[in-house]
mmCIF file of the C-alpha atoms, coordinates in Angstrom:
data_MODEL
# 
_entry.id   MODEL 
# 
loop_
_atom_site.group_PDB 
_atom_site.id 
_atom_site.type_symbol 
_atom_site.label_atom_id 
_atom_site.label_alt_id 
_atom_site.label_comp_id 
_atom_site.label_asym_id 
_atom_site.label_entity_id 
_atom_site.label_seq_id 
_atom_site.pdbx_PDB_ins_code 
_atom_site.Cartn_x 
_atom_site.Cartn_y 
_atom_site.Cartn_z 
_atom_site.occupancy 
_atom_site.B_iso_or_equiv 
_atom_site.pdbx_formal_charge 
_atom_site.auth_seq_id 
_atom_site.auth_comp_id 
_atom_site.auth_asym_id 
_atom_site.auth_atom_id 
_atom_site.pdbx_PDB_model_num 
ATOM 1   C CA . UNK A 1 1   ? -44.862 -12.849 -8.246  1.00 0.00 ? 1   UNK A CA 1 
ATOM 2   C CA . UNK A 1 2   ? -45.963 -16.572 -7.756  1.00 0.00 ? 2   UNK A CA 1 
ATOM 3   C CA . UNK A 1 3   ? -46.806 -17.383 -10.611 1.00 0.00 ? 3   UNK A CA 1 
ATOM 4   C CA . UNK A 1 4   ? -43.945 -15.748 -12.914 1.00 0.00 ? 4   UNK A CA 1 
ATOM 5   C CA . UNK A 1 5   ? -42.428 -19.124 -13.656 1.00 0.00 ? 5   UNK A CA 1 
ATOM 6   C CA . UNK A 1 6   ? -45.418 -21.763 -13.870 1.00 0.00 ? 6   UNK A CA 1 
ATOM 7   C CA . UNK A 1 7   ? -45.090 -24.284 -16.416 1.00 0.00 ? 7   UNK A CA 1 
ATOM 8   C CA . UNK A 1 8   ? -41.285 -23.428 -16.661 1.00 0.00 ? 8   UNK A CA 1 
ATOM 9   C CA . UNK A 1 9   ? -38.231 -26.337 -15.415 1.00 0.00 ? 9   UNK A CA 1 
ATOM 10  C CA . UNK A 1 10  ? -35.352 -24.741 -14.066 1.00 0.00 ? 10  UNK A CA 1 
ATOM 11  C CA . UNK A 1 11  ? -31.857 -27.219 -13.958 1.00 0.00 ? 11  UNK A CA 1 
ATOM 12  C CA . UNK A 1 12  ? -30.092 -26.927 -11.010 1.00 0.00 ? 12  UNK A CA 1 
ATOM 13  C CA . UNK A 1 13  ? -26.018 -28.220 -11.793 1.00 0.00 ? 13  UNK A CA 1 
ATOM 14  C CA . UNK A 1 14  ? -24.104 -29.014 -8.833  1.00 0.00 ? 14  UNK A CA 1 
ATOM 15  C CA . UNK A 1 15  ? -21.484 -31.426 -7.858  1.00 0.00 ? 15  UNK A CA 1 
ATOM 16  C CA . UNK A 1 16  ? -20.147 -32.004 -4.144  1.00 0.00 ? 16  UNK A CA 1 
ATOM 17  C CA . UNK A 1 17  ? -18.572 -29.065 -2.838  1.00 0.00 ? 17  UNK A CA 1 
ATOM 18  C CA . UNK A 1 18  ? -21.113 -26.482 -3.517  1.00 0.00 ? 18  UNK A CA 1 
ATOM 19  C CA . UNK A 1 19  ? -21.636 -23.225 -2.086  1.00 0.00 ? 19  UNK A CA 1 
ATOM 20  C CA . UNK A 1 20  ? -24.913 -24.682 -0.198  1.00 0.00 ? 20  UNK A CA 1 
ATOM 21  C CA . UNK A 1 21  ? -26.582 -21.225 0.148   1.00 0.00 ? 21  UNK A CA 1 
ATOM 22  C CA . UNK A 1 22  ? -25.995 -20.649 -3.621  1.00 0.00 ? 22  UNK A CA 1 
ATOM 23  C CA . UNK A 1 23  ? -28.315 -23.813 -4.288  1.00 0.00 ? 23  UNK A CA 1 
ATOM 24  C CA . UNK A 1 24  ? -30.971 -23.177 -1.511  1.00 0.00 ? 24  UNK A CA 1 
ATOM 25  C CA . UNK A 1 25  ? -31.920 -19.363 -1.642  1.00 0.00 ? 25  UNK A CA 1 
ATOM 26  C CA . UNK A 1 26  ? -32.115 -19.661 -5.728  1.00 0.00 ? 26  UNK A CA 1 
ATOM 27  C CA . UNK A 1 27  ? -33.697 -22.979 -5.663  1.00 0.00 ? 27  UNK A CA 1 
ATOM 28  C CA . UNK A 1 28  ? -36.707 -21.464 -3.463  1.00 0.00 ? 28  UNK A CA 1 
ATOM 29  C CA . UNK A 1 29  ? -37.154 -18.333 -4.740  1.00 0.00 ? 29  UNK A CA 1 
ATOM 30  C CA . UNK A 1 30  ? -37.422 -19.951 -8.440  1.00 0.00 ? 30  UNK A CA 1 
ATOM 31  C CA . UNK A 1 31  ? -39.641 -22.395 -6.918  1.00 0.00 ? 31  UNK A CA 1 
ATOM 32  C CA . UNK A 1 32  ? -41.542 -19.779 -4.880  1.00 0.00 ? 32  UNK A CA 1 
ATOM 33  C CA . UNK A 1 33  ? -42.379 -17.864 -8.359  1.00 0.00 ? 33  UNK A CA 1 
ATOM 34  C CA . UNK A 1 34  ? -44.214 -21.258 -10.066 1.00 0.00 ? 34  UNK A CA 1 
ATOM 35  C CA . UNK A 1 35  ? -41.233 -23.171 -11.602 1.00 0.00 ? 35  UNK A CA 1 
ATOM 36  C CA . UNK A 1 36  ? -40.525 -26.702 -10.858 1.00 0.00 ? 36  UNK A CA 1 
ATOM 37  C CA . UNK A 1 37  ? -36.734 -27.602 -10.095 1.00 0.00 ? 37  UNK A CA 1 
ATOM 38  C CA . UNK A 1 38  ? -34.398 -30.337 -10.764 1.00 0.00 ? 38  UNK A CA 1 
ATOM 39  C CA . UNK A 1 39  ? -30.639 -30.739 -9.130  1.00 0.00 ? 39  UNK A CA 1 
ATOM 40  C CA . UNK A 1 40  ? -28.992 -32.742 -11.509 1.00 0.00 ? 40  UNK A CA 1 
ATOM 41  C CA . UNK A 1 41  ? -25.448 -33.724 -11.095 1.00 0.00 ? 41  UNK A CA 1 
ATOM 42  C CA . UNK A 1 42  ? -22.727 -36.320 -12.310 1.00 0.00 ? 42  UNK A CA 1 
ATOM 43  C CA . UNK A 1 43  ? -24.142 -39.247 -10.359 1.00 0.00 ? 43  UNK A CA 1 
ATOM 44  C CA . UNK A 1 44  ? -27.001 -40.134 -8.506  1.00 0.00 ? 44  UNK A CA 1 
ATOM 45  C CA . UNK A 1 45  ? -27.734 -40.195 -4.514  1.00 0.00 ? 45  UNK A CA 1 
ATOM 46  C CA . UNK A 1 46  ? -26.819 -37.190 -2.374  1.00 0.00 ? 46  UNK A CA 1 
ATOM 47  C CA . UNK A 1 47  ? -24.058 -34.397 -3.113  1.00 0.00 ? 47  UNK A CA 1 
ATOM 48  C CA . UNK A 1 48  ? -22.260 -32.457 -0.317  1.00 0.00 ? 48  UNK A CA 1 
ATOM 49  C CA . UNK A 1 49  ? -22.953 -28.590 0.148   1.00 0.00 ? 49  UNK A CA 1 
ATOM 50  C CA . UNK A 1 50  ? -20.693 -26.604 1.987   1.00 0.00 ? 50  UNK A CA 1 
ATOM 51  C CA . UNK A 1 51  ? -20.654 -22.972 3.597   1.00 0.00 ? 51  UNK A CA 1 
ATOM 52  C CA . UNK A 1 52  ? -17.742 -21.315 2.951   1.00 0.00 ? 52  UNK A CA 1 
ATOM 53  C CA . UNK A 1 53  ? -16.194 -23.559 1.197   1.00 0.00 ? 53  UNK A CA 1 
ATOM 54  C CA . UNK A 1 54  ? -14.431 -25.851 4.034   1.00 0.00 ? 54  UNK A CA 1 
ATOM 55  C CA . UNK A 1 55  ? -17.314 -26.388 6.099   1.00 0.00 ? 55  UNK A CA 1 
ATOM 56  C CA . UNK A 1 56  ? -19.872 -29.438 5.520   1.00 0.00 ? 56  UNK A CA 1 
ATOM 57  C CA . UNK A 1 57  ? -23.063 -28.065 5.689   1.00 0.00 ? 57  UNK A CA 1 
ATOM 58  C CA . UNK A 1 58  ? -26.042 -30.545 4.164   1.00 0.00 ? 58  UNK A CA 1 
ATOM 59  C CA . UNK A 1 59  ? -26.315 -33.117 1.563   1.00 0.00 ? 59  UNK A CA 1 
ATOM 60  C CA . UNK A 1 60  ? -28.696 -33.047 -0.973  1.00 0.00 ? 60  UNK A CA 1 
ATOM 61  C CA . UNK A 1 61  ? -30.857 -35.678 -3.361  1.00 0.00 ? 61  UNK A CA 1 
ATOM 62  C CA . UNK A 1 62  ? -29.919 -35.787 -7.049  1.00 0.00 ? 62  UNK A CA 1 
ATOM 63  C CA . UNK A 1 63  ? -33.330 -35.957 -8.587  1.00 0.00 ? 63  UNK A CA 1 
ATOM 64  C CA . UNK A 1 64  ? -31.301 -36.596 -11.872 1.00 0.00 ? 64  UNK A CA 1 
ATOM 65  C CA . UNK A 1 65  ? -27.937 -37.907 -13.002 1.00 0.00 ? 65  UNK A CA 1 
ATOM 66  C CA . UNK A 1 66  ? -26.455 -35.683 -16.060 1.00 0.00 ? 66  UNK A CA 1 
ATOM 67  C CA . UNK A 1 67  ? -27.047 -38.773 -18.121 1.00 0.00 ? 67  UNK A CA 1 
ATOM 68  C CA . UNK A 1 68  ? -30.327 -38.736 -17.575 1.00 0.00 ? 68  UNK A CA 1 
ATOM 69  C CA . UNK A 1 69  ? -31.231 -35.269 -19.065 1.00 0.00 ? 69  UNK A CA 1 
ATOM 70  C CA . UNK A 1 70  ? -30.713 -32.163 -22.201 1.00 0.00 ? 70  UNK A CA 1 
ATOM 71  C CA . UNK A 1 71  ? -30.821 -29.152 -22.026 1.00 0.00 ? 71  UNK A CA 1 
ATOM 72  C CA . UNK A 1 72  ? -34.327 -29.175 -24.456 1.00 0.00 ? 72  UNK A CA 1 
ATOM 73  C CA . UNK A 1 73  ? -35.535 -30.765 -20.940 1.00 0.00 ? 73  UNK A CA 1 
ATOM 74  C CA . UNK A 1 74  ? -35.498 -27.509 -19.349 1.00 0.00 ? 74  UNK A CA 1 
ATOM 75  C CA . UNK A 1 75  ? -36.269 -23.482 -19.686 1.00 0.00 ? 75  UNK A CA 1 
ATOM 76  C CA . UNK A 1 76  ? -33.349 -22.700 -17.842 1.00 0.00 ? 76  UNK A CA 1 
ATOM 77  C CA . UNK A 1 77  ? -30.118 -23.050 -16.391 1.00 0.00 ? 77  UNK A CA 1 
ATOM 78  C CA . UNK A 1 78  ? -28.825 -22.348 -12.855 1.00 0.00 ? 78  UNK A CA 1 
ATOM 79  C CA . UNK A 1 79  ? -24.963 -22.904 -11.584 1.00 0.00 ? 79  UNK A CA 1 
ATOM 80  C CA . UNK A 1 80  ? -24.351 -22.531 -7.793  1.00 0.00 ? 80  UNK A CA 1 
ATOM 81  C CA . UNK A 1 81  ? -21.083 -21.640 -7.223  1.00 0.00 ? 81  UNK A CA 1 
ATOM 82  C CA . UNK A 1 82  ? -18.155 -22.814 -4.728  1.00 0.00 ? 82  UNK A CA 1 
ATOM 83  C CA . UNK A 1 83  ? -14.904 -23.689 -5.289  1.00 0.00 ? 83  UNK A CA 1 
ATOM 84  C CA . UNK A 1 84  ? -14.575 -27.454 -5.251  1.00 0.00 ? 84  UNK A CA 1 
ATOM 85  C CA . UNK A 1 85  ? -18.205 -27.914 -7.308  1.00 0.00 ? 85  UNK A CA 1 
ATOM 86  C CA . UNK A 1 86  ? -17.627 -26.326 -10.917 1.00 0.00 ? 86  UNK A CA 1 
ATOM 87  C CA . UNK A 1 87  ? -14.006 -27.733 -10.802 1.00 0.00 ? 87  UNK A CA 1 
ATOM 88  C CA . UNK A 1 88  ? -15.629 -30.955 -10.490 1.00 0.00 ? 88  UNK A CA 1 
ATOM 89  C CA . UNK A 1 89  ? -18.674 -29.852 -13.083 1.00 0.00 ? 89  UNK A CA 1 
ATOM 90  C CA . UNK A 1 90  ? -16.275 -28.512 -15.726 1.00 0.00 ? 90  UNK A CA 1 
ATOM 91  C CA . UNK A 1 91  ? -13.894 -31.575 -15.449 1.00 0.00 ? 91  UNK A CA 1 
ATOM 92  C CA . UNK A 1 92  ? -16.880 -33.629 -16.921 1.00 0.00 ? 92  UNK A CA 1 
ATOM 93  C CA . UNK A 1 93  ? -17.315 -33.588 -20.662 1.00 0.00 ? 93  UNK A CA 1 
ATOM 94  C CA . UNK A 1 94  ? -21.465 -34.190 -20.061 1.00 0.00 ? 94  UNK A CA 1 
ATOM 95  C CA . UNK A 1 95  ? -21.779 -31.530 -17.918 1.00 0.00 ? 95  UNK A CA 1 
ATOM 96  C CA . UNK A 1 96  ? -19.802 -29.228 -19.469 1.00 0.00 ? 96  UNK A CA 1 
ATOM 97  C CA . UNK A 1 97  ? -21.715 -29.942 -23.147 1.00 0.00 ? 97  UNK A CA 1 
ATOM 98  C CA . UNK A 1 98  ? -24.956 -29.925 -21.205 1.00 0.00 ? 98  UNK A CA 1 
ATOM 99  C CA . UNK A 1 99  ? -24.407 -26.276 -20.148 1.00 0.00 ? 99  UNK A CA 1 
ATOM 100 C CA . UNK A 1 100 ? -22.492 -25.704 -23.685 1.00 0.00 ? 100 UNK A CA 1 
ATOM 101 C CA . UNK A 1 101 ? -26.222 -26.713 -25.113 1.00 0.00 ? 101 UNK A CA 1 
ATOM 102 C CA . UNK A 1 102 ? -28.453 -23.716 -22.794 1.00 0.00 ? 102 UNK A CA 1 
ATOM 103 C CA . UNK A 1 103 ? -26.485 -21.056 -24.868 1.00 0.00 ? 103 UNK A CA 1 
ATOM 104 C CA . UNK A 1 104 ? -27.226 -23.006 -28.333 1.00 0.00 ? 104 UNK A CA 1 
ATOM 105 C CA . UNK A 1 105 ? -30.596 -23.168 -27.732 1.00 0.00 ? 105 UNK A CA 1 
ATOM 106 C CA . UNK A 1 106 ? -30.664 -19.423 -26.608 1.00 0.00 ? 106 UNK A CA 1 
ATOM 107 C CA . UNK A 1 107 ? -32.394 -20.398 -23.003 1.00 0.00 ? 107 UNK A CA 1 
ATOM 108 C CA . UNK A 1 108 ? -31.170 -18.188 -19.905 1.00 0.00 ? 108 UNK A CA 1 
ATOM 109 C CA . UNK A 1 109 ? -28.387 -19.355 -17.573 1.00 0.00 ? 109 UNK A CA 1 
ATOM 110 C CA . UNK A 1 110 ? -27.618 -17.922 -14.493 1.00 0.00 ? 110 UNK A CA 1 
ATOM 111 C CA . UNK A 1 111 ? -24.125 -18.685 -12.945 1.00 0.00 ? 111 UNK A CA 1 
ATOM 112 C CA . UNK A 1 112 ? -22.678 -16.927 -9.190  1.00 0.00 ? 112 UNK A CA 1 
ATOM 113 C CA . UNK A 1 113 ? -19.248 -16.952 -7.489  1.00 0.00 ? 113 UNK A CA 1 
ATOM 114 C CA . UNK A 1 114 ? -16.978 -19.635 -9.240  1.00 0.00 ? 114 UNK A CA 1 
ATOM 115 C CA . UNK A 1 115 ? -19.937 -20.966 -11.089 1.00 0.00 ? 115 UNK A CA 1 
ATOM 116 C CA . UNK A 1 116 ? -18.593 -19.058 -14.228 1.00 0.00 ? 116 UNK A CA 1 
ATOM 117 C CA . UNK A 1 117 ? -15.247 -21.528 -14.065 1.00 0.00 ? 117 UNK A CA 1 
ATOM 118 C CA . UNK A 1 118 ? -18.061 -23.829 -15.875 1.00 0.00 ? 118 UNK A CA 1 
ATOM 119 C CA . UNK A 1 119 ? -18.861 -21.163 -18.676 1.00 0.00 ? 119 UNK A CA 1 
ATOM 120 C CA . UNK A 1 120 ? -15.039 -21.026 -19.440 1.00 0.00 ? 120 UNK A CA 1 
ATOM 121 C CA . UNK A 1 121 ? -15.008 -24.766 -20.387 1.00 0.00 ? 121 UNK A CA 1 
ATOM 122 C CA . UNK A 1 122 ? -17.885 -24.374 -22.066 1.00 0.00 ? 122 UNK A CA 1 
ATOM 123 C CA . UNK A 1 123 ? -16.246 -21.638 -24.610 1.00 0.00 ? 123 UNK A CA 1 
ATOM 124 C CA . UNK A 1 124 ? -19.398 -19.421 -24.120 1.00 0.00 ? 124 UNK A CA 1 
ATOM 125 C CA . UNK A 1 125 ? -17.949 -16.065 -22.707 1.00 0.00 ? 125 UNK A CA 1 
ATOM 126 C CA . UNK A 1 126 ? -15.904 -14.352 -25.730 1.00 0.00 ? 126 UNK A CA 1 
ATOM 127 C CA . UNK A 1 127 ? -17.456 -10.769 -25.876 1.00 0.00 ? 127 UNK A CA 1 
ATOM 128 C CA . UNK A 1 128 ? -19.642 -11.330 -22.903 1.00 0.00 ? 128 UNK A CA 1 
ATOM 129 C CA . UNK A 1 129 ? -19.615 -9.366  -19.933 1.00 0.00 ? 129 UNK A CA 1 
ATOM 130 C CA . UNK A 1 130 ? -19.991 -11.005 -16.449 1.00 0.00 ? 130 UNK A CA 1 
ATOM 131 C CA . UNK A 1 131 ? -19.116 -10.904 -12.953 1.00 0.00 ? 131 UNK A CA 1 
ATOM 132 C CA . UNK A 1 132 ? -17.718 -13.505 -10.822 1.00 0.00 ? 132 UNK A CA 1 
ATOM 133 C CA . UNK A 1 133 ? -16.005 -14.009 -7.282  1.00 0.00 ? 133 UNK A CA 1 
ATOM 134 C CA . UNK A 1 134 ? -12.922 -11.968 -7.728  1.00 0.00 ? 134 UNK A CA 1 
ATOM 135 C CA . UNK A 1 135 ? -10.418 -14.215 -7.652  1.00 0.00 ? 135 UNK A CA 1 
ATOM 136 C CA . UNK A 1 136 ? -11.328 -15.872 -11.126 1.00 0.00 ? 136 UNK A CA 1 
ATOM 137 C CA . UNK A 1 137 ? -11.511 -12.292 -12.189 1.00 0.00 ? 137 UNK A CA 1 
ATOM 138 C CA . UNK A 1 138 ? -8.312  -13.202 -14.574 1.00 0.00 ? 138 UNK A CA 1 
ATOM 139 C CA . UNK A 1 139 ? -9.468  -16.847 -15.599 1.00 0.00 ? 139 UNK A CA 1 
ATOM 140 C CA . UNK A 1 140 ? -12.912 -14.884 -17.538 1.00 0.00 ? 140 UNK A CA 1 
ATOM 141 C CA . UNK A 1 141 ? -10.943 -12.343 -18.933 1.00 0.00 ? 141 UNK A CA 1 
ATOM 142 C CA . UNK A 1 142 ? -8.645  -15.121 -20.557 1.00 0.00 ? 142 UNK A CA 1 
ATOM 143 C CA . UNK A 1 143 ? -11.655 -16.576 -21.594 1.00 0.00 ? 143 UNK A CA 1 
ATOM 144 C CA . UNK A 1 144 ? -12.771 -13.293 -23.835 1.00 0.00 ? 144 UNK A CA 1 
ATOM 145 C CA . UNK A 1 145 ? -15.194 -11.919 -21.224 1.00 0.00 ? 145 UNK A CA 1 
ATOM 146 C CA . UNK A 1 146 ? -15.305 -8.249  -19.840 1.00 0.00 ? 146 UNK A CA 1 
ATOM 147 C CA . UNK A 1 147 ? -15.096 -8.679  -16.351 1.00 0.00 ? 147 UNK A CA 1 
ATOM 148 C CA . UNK A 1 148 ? -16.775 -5.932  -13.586 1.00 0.00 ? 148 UNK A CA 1 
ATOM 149 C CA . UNK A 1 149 ? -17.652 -5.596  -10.121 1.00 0.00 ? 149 UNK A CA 1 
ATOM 150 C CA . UNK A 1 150 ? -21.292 -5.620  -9.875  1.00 0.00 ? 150 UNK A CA 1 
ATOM 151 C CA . UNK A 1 151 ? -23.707 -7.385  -7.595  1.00 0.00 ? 151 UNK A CA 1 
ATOM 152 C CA . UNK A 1 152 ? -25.260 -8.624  -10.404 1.00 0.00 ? 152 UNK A CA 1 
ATOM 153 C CA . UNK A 1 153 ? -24.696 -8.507  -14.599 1.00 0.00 ? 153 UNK A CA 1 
ATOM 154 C CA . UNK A 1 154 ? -27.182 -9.354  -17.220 1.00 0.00 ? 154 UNK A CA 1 
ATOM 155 C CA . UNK A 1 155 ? -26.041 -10.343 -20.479 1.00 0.00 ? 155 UNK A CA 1 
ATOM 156 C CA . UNK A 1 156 ? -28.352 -11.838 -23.472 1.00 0.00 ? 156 UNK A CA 1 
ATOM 157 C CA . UNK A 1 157 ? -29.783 -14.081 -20.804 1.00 0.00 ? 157 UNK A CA 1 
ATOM 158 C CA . UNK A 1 158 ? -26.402 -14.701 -19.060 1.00 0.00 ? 158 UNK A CA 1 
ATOM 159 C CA . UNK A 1 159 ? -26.632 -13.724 -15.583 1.00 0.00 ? 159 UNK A CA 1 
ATOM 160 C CA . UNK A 1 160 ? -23.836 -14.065 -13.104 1.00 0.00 ? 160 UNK A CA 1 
ATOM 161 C CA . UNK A 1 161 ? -23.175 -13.085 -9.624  1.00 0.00 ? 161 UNK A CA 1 
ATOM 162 C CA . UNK A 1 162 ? -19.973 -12.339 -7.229  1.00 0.00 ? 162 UNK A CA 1 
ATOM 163 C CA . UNK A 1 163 ? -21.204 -13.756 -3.804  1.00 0.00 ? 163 UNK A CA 1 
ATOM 164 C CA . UNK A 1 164 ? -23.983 -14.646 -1.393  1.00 0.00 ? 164 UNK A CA 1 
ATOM 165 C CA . UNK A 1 165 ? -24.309 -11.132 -0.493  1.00 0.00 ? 165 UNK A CA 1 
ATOM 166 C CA . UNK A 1 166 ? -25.545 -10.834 -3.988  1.00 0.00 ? 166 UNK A CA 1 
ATOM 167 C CA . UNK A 1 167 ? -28.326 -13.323 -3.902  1.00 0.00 ? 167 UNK A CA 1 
ATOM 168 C CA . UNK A 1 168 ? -31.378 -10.966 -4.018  1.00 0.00 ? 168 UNK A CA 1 
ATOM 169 C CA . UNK A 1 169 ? -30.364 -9.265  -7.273  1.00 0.00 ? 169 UNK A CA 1 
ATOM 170 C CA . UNK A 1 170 ? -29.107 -12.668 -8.645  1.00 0.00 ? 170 UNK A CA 1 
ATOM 171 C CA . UNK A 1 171 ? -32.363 -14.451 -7.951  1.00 0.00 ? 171 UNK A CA 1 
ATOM 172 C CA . UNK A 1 172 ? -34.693 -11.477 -8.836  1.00 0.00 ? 172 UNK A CA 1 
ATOM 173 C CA . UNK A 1 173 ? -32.668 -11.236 -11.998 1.00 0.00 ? 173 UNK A CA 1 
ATOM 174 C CA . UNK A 1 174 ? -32.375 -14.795 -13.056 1.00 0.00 ? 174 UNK A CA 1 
ATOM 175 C CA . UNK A 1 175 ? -36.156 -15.163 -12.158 1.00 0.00 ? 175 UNK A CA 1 
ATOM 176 C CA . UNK A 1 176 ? -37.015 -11.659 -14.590 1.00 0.00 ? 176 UNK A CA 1 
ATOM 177 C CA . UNK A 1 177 ? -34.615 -13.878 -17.222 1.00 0.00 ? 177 UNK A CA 1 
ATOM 178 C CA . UNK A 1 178 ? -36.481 -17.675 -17.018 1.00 0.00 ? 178 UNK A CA 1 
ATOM 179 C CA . UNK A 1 179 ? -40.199 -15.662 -16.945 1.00 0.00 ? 179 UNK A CA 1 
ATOM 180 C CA . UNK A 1 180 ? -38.600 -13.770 -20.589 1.00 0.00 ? 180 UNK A CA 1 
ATOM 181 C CA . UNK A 1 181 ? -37.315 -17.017 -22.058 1.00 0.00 ? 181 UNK A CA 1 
ATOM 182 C CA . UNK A 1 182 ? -35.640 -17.826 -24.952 1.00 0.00 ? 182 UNK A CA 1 
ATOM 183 C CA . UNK A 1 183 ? -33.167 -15.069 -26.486 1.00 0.00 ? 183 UNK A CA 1 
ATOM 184 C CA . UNK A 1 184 ? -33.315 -15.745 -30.165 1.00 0.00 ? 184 UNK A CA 1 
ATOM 185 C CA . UNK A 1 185 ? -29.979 -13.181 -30.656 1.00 0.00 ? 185 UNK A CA 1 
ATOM 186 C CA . UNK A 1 186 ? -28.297 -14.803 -27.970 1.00 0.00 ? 186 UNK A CA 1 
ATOM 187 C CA . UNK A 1 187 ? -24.491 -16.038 -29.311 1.00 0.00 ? 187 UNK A CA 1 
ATOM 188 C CA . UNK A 1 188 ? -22.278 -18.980 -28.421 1.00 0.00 ? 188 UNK A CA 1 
# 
């Protein structure tokens, strides 16, 4: 639907090394359905995508530098994943409190492949159940989440993702959860 997310902001919270197909196929569908976008990341200019992880693929403009913005800026939250990009993310005490302050305020965030490395920082997964690229599988459970093998998992506005072979569910999901909004019951 077109129009599913007009008059909604979506933040987009990527460092260099980010899965670039993780950014671009969310960031248009959510787009696509009405909402406007902003990539926001630790400092401004361009950040470095990558496809599988060791290959440069593009660079993209930072329309705004994590000092620039709050979560009450936005309806929602999206984390591409990657390996080098939340490692960077979660090393960074704004970003990390920044992503900390979606689930405090209850708004939908929507995390795929190592994206969820960010969540763990954040101390927002105890009793939550997710999915993730497998091999941080152990790192979520550690952190209090359930951990399953899904294409995609929904919970209380948390939605998370294992791969790029995921991305229609993920997007169709994470689209469903920014159109709901707000989840009053949602826990930190």
């Amino acid at each position: 639907m077109a129009d599913q997310l007009n008059g909604k902001k979506i933040a987009f919270l990527a460092a260099d090394g980010f899965e670039q197909i993780e950014l671009t196929r969310p960031r248009k569908d959510i787009t696509d359905a009405g909402a406007e976008v902003h990539l926001i990341s630790l400092e401004s200019g361009e950040i470095q995508g990558m496809n599988g992880d060791i290959n440069k693929a593009d660079t993209f403009k930072v329309d705004k530098t994590i000092d620039e913005v709050s979560a009450a800026d936005y309806h929602g939250l999206v984390l591409p994943g990657g390996v080098v990009n939340p490692d960077n993310l979660r090393t960074n005490d704004k970003a990390v409190a920044f992503v900390r302050d979606f689930f405090a305020q209850h708004k939908p965030v929507a995390a795929i492949c190592h994206a969820p490395i960010v969540l763990i920082e954040a101390r927002v997964l105890d009793g939550r159940t997710v999915t993730s690229f497998p091999s941080i599988k152990t790192d979520l459970q550690n952190a209090g989440a359930t951990w399953v093998d899904q294409e995609v998992v929904c919970d209380e506005a948390l939605v998370t993702s294992r791969t790029p072979d995921d991305l229609d569910a993920f997007c169709a999901k994470a689209i469903e959860e920014f159109a709901e909004g707000r989840h009053e019951d949602q826990t930190v």
